[in-house]
N, C-alpha and C positions, 0 to 999 in steps of 0.2 A: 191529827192529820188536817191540815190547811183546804179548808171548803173549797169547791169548785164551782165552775159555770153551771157544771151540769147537776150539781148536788141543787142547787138553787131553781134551778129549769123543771128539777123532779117533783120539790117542793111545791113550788108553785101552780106546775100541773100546767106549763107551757112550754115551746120547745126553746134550744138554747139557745138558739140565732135571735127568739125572743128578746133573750136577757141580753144579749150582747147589744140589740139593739136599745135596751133598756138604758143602758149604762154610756151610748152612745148619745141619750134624748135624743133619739129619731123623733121626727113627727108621725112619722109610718102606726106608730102605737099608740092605743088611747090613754089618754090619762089615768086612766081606771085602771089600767093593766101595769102603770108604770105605778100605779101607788100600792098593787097587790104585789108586783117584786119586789121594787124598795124594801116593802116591808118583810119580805121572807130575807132579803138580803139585810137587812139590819139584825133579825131573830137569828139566823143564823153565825152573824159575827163575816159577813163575806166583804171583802175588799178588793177592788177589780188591779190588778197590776197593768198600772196608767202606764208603768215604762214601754213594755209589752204593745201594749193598744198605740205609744206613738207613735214606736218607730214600726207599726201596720200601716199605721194612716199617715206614715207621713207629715204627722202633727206632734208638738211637745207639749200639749194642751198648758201651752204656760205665758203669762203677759211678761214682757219688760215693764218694770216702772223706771223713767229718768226724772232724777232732780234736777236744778238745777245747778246745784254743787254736792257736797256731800252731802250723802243721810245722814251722818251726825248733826251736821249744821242745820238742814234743813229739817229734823225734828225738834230742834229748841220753838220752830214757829207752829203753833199750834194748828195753822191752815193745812199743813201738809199731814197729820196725823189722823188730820177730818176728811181730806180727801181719800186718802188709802183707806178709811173704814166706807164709806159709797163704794169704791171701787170693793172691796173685798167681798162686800154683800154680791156687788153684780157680779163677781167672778165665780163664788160656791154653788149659787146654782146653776154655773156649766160647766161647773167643775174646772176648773182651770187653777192655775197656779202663780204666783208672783215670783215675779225676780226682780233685783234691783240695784240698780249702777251702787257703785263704792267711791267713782273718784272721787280726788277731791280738786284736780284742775280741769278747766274743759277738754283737754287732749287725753286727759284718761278716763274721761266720761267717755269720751269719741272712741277710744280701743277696749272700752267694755261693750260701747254696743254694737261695737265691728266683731266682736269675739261671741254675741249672742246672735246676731242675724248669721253671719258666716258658717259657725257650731250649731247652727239650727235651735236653739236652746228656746227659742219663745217665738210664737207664730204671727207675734205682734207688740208693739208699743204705744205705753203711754206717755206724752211727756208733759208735765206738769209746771211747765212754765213754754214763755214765748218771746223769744231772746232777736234781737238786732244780729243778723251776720252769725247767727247759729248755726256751726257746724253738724252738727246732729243729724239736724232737720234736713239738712242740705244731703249728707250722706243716705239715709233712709228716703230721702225722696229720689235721688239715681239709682238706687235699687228697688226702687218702686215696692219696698217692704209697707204692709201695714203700720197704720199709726195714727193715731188720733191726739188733737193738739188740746189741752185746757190753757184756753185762751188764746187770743185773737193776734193770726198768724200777719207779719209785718208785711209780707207778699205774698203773693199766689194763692191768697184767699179761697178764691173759689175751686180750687183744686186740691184744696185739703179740711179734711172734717174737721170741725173743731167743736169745741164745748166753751161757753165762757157767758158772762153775764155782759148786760151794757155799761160799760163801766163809766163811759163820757158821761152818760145819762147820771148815774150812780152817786159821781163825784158832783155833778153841778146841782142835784137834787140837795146832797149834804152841804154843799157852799150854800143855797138859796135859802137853805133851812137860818144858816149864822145869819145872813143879810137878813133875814123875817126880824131877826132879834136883835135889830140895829148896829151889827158888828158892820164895818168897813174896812177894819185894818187886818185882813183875817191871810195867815200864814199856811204854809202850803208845805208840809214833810213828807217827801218821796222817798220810793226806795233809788234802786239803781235804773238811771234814765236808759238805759239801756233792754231794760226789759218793758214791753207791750202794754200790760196794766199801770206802770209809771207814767208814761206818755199818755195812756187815755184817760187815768185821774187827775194828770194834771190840765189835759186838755179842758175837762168837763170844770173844772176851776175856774179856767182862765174865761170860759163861756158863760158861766154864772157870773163872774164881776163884768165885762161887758156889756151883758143884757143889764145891770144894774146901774151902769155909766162908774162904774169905780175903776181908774182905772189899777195895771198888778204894778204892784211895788216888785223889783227885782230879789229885791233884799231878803225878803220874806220868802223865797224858794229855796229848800234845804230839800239835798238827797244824801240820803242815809243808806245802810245796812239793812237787809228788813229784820233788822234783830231788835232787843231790848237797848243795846251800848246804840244804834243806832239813833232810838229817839233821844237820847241823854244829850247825845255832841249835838244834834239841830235845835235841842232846844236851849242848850247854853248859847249857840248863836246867833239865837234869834234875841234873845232876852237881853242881850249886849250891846243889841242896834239901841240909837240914839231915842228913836222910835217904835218901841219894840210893837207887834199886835195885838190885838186884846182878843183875838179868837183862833185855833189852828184847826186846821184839815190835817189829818194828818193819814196816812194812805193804808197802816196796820195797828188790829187790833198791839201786837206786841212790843210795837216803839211807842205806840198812846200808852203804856204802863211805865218805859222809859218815862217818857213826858208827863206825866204825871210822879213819877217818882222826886225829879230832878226839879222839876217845879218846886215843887213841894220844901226843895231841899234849898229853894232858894227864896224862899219865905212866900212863894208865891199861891193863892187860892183860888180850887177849880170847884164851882165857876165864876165866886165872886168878882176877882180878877182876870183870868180869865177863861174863855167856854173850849171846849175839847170837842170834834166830832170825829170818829175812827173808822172804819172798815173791816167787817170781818165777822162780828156777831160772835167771837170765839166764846167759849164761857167765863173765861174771865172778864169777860167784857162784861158781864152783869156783877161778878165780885169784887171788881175795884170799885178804889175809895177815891171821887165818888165812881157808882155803878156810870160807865161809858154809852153814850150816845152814840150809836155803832150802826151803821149798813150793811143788815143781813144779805150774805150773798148766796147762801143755800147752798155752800161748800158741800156738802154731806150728797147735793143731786146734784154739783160739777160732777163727782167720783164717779157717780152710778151711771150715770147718760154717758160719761164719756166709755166705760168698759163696755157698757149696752153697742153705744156705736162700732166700737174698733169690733169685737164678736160680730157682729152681723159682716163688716169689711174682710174679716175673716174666713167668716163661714162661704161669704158669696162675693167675689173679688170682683164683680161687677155694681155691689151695694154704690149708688151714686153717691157723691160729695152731700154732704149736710152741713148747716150751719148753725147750734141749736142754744138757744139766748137764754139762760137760767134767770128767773124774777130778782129782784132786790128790794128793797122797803127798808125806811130810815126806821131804827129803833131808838125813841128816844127815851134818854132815863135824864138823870140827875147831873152831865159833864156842862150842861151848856147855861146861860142867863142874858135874860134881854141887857143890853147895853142901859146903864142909868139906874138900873132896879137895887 
């Protein structure tokens, strides 16, 4: 026989509106009270039917997550596997649930998440990029649906939460780093100029070589895929110029493995010839050959701050606008070399 509210309310020697509100994290109850039902409801084997309780409250206790393209694609990059574990954390203890877009072009990203707001399906969104002329965005914001941005929204800033690191800062700290090491000729691999983080690493680039008086070679600006085949093709064409760099920026830990692969494959040595710095801190960025000079972005506390944020927008749809800047810090290992050494 399937336990009940009130087999657990017996148990526990409090009444059932108790447990219900147990199961709701009311604040109404102490923590002491919520950790002596928990625990009769774990000994007992009880599971509260969350369908039940949403269509009560009028809530699906469940988040959207949107890629920016497919989740197949978008889990080849190891940043988005690190963000859904942040976020996952911050979701189990309110219990809530994931959903997650399928498209794989943005008009059916855009009718998955017209088909989750509309069908009530998630009482909120995440979206894990921040795109030029995104539909999405544009849609969930006339419907004044919750939603919280990772990363730094192209307009209307201050009227939408967002989560993201300083990335201008991020990037020109990582150029400053190659110029300490007498690099001058240092190349620049983005993703698609089109998305928010591209424009602000390359910004913070282009503001490290003119506090330096260097000025940017055109030539040495490749946007790529943020995949692996990405870094391959920018670094075959950088390598081709007449004058090729002796140092790159390049914008993901997962195309610095391209570029390092393809380098490699073209007789060239990192960092003898020359120095590598990446973005992203993923773990392979300490297991390639060499271990990658990478800028931890604290991917793991984008996730969390951002589900933290959108739940409270949720819970209290007056929660104001925040704007909340995750740390960064150069990690350097063995990808870089002073110029002449």
């Amino acid at each position: 026989m399937a336990v009940t509210i009130k087999d657990v309310a017996k148990a526990a020697n409090v009444a059932p509106s108790t447990v219900s509100r147990v199961i709701a994290d009311s604040p109404r109850i102490s923590e002491e009270t919520k950790r002596k039902v928990r625990k009769v409801m774990e000994e007992l084997g009880y599971h509260p039917n969350m369908i039940a309780r949403s269509l009560a409250n009028q809530s699906s206790k469940a988040i959207g997550i949107i890629f920016p393209n497919s989740g197949n694609t978008a889990f080849q990059n190891p940043f988005f596997s690190e963000v859904l574990r942040g976020i996952s954390e911050g979701v189990s203890e309110k219990h809530y649930i994931l959903q997650f877009t399928t498209g794989r072009t943005e008009e059916e990203i855009l009718q998955d998440v017209k088909k989750m707001v509309f069908g009530r399906l998630v009482d909120g969104m995440i979206l894990l990029y921040s795109k030029l002329g995104d539909s999405v965005m544009k849609f969930l914001k006339e419907q004044n649906f919750p939603f919280v941005l990772v990363g730094k929204p192209f307009e209307d800033s201050e009227v939408i939460t967002h989560v993201d690191n300083d990335n201008i800062s991020a990037a020109k700290e990582g150029t400053e780093y190659l110029i300490r090491l007498g690099h001058r000729k240092i190349g620049f691999i983005g993703g698609d100029i089109g998305f928010m983080v591209t424009r602000n690493r390359l910004e913070g680039y282009r503001r490290a070589l003119a506090e330096a008086g260097i000025p940017v070679n055109e030539k040495y600006l490749i946007h790529e895929e943020f995949l692996l085949e990405g870094g391959k093709e920018a670094v075959k064409e950088l390598m081709l110029l007449d004058d090729p760099p002796t140092a790159l920026l390049v914008i993901d830990d997962i195309m610095a493995l391209g570029v390092l692969k393809t380098l490699s494959e073209l007789g060239k040595k990192v960092p003898e010839d020359i120095s590598v710095v990446s973005f992203n801190n993923v773990l392979f960025a300490e297991l390639a050959q060499p271990p990658l000079t990478s800028v931890d972005i604290n991917i793991f506390t984008l996730g969390i701050e951002a589900v933290k944020h959108l739940i409270q927008k949720i819970e209290n749809p007056k929660e104001p606008v925040k704007r909340i800047i995750i740390p960064h810090r150069l990690i350097v290992r063995k990808s870089c070399q002073a110029v002449g050494r």
